[in-house]
N, C-alpha and C positions, 0 to 999 in steps of 0.2 A: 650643371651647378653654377649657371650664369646667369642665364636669364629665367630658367625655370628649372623644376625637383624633374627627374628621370622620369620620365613614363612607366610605372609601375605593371608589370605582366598581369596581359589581360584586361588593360586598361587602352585609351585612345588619348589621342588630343588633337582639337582641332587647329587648323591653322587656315587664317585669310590670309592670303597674299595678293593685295594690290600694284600691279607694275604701274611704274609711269613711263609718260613718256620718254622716247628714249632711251629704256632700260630692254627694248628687244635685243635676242641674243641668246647665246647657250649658256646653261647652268646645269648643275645638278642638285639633287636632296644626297644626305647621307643621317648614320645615327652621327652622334657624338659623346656615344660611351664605349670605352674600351675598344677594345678593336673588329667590334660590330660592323665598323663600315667596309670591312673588305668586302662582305655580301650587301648588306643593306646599303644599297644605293642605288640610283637611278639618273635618268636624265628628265631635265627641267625646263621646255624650252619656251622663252616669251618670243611671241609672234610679230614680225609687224604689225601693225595697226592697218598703213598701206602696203604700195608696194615694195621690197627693199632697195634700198640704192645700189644692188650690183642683180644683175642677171643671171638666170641659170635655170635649168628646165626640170631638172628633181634634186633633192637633197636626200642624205641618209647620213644616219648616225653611228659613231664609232666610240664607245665604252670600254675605257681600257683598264682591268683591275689585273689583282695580283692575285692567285692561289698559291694557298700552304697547304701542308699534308696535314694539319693542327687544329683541332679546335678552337676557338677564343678563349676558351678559358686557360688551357694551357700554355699561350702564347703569352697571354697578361700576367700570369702566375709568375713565369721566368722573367720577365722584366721587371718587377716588382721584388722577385725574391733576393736574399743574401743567404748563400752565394748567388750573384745574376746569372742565368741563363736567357742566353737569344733566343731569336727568333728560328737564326736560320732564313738564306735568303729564299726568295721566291723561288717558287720552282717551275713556272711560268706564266708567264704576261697573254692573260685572255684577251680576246676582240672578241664582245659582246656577249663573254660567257663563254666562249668557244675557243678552244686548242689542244696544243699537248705539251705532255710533258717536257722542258727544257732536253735540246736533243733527241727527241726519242719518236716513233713512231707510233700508230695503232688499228689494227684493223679495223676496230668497234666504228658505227657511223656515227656511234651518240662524239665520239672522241675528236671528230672530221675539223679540219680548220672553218673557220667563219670565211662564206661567200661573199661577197661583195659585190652584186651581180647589176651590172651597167649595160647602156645600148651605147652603138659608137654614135658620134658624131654628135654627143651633146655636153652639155657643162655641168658639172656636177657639185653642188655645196656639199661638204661633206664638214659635218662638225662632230669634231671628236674633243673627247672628254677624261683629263687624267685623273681617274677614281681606283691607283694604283693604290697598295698600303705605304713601299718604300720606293718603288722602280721608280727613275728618273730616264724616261725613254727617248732616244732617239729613234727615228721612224722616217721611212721612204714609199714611195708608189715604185714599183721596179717598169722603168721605161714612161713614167706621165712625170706632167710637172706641176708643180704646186704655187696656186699666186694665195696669201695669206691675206683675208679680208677681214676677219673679226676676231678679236681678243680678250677672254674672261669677260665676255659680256658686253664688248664697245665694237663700234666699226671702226677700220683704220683704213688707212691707203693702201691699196693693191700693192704686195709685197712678193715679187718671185722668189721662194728658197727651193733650193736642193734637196732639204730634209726639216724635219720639225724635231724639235726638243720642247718634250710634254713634262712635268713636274709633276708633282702629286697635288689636286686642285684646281690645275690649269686648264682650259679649253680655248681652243680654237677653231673657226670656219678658214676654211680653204676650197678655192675651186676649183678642179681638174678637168679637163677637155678631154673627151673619151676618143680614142682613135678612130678614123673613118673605116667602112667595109673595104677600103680598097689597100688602109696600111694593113689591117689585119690579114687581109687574102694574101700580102706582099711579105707577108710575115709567116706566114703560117700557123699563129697559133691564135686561141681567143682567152687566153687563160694566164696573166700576172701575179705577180706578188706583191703583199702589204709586207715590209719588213720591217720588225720592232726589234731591239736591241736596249739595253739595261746600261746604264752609263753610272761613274763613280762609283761602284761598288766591288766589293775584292773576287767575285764571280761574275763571268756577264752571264747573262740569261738574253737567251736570241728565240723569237716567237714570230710566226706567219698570220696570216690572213690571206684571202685570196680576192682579187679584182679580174671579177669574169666577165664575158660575154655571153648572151645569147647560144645555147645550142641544145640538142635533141635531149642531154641525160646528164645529170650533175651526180659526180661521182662522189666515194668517200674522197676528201681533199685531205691528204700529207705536206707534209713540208720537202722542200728540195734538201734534196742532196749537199750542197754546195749552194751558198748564200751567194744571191743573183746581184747584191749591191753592197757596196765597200762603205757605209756608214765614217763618219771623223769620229773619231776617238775623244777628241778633244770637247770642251760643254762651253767654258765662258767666252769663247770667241765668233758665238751667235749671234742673232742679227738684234738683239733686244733694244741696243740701241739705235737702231735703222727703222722701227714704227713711227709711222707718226698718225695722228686725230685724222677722220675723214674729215668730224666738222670741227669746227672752234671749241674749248673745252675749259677756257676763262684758268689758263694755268695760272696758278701766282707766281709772282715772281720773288726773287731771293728779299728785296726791301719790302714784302708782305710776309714775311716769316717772323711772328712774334717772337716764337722760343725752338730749342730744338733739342730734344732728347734720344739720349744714347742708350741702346741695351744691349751691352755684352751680353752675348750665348756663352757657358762653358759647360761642358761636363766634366761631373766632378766623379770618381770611381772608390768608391769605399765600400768592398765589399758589394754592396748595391750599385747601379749606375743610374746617377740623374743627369738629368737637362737643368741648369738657374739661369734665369735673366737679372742682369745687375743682383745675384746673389741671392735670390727667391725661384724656388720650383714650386708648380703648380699642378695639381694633381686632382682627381677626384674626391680627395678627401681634404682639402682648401677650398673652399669655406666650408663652415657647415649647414648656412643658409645662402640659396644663391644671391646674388649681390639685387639682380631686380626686386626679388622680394624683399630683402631685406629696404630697396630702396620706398618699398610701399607701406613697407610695419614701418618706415620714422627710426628703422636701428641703428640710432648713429654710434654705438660700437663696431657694427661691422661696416660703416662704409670709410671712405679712404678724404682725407686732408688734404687737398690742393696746397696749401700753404706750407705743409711739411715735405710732402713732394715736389715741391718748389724751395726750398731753404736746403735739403740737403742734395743739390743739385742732378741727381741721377734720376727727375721725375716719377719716381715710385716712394709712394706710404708704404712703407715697408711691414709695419703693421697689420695691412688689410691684402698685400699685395697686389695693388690694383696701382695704376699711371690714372690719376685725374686730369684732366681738361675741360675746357667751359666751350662755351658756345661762341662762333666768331674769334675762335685762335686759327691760325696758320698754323701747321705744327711741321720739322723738317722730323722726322723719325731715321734716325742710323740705326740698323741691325750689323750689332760690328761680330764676327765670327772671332774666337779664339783656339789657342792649344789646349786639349783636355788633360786632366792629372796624368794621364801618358803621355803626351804628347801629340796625339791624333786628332783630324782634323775629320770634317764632314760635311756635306751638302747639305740645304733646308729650303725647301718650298715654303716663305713662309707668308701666309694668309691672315686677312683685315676680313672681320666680318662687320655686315652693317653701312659699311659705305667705300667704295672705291677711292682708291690713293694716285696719285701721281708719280710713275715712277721717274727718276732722275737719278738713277745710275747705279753703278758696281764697280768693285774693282778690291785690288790688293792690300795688304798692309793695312794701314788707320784710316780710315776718309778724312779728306781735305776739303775743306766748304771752296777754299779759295780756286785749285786745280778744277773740281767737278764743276764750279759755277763755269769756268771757260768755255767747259766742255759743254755745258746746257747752251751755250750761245748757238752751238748751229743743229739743236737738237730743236723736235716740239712735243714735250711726253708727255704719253697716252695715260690713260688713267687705266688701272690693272686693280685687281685683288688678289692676286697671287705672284709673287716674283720670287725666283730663287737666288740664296744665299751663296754662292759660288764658292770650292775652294780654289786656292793657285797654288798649294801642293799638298803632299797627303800628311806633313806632321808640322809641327810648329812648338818651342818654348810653352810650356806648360804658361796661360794666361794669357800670351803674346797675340796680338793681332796680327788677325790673318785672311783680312778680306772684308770686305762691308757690301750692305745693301742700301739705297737712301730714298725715301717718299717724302711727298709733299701733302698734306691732307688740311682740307678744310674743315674745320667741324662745324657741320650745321646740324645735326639730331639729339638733340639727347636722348640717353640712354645708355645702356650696358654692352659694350662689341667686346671679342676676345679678338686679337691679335694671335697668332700660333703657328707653327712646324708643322704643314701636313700629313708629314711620315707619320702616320699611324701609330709606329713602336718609339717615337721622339716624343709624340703627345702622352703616351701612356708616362713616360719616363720623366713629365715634368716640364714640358718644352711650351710655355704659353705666358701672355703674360696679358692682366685685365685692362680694358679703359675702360672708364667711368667720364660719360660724358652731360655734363650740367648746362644750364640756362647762367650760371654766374649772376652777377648784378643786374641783369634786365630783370631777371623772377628769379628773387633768390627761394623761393618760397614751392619750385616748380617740383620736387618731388614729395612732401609735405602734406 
């Protein structure tokens, strides 16, 4: 209900998708109705054109979603109803479709963990892809190392970590150097583990994959016994701020930022439980024509006032609930987190569709322009469409700030992007918020 009416069952629509240059890189497709995308979705990969700027002699792809034992209908039901009922967390983190149930084992082979099956002595891209519904993963290779090359769709600088922290939306390329025949013989075995692990939520949920080698007969694959790697518990003291652009990336800088708009998250709990940004939730049944269309009927009842969204300083027509902007703004965006009508606090993957943001940072309490501008001086940030909203603890003062996220974005397109909470059960709940992006005084005439 943004840029177009739902695709009616039994019906199609097509889509072109032109990449430009540049834009090589991993993505995904998903629905974005209801919580269809726990199945419906895939991987999306643009190619280079030439060769890539890093080496490596195969790739493969890693898909990480979430199963529930639930329908979608039933899962939407309860997050919508009064009295609320959850979800209910996952009950385990697939690679590629493939696992078992949180803890547990199973004869069946259809049940077998995901292969990963490698030769030694070569390098490996592997680009995996967070198409969880809530899980905020952390993940390891047990005994390989990881240098981190490309992020939501850009190259960065060769980055060695220890582990990866995947959000809901996120993807990454990373390259791993497969062990020689002679560590392996020296080792005795040909057969590792992928180890994925659930972060910020009141259950972990621990899931495998396997990184094999070459040999005569591939067996049904269980999980160990005893988890072969000690994962950090901890989330916001990753390396987010240690990316940097492989190439130039024409970052602006802080005396390029026209204006800069703030959108508190809270939930609010009445019986029902929503998601509001600056005091507006947004939901399937907000608008009743999507805003593109309406931008093409001329409705200017349903589109949003730049000037009223500018006068009462929190960048939302409240009205239409949509954030307008023009073409050729700099815009700094703070996604500030709060305490809910309880008191509780949460993580949020939250995603820019339509054009990549510059990230420039996170942190505790309220964002400081003055402090994080410091801090940007010996940073160079990457351009991301997905960054998470971190907490720094699990409750907070009902309204109280409790964390921020901050982007840089240029707007050069017009047109209708949503902004949004990946979590799946956050988007049902109200978790989004519109931009409406215009031509201003070059064409004021440009949707017309």
């Amino acid at each position: 209900m943004v840029s177009q009416w739902p695709i009616p069952p039994g019906h199609f629509f097509d889509y072109e998708v032109r990449p430009q240059y540049g834009e090589a890189g991993t993505y995904f497709y998903h629905s974005h109705v209801g919580f269809q995308a726990v199945s419906a979705t895939g991987p999306l990969i643009v190619r280079d054109p030439h060769d890539p700027p890093y080496l490596y002699d195969e790739e493969r792809i890693i898909v990480l979603t979430d199963y529930f034992n639930k329908s979608d209908a039933q899962v939407e039901q309860g997050l919508t109803s009064d009295p609320f009922i959850w979800s209910g967390e996952t009950e385990a983190i697939l690679v590629n479709g493939q696992g078992t149930i949180n803890n547990s084992t199973s004869g069946a082979h259809s049940c077998s963990l995901a292969s990963l099956k490698v030769e030694p002595s070569k390098t490996y891209r592997f680009r995996i892809i967070g198409s969880t519904a809530i899980s905020f993963v952390s993940m390891a290779f047990e005994g390989h190392d990881m240098t981190i090359i490309e992020v939501d769709g850009g190259y960065t600088q060769p980055l060695p970590v220890t582990h990866l922290q995947v959000g809901v939306g996120q993807r990454y390329s990373v390259l791993v150097r497969t062990k020689s025949a002679q560590e392996l013989y020296t080792e005795g075995r040909m057969k590792f583990f992928l180890q994925l692990e659930s972060r910020e939520r009141p259950t972990l949920t621990r899931s495998y994959a396997v990184f094999e080698y070459p040999r005569e007969k591939y067996d049904n694959i269980q999980p160990p016994e005893i988890p072969p790697i000690e994962l950090p518990t901890t989330t916001y003291n990753w390396v987010d701020n240690d990316f940097s652009p492989l190439f130039p990336n024409d970052f602006p800088s802080r005396v390029n930022v026209t204006r800069r708009v703030v959108v508190k998250v809270e939930q609010i709990i009445n019986g029902t439980i929503t998601w509001r940004q600056n005091g507006a939730p947004w939901d399937e049944t907000f608008p009743q024509t999507p805003y593109l269309v309406a931008l093409y009927q001329n409705n200017e009842v349903a589109l949003p006032s730049y000037d009223v969204a500018i006068a009462n300083g929190l960048g939302i027509d409240p009205r239409v609930r949509a954030f307008p902007a023009k073409i050729g703004e700099v815009l700094e965006i703070v996604i500030q987190n709060s305490g809910s009508t309880a008191g509780a606090l949460d993580v949020h993957p939250f995603h820019s569709h339509g054009l990549h943001f510059y990230d420039i940072g996170s942190g505790p309490g309220t964002y400081n322009v003055t402090e994080n501008e410091a801090l940007l001086e010996f940073r160079r940030p990457i351009k991301r469409d997905t960054t998470m909203l971190y907490r720094y603890s699990t409750t907070a003062p009902t309204g109280q700030d409790a964390g921020w996220r901050a982007w840089r974005v240029r707007v050069t397109d017009p047109g209708v992007w949503v902004i949004h909470c990946h979590t799946l059960q956050h988007m049902i709940m109200g978790m989004y918020l519109v931009s409406l992006l215009a031509l201003g005084s070059q064409d004021p005439n440009i949707f017309t």
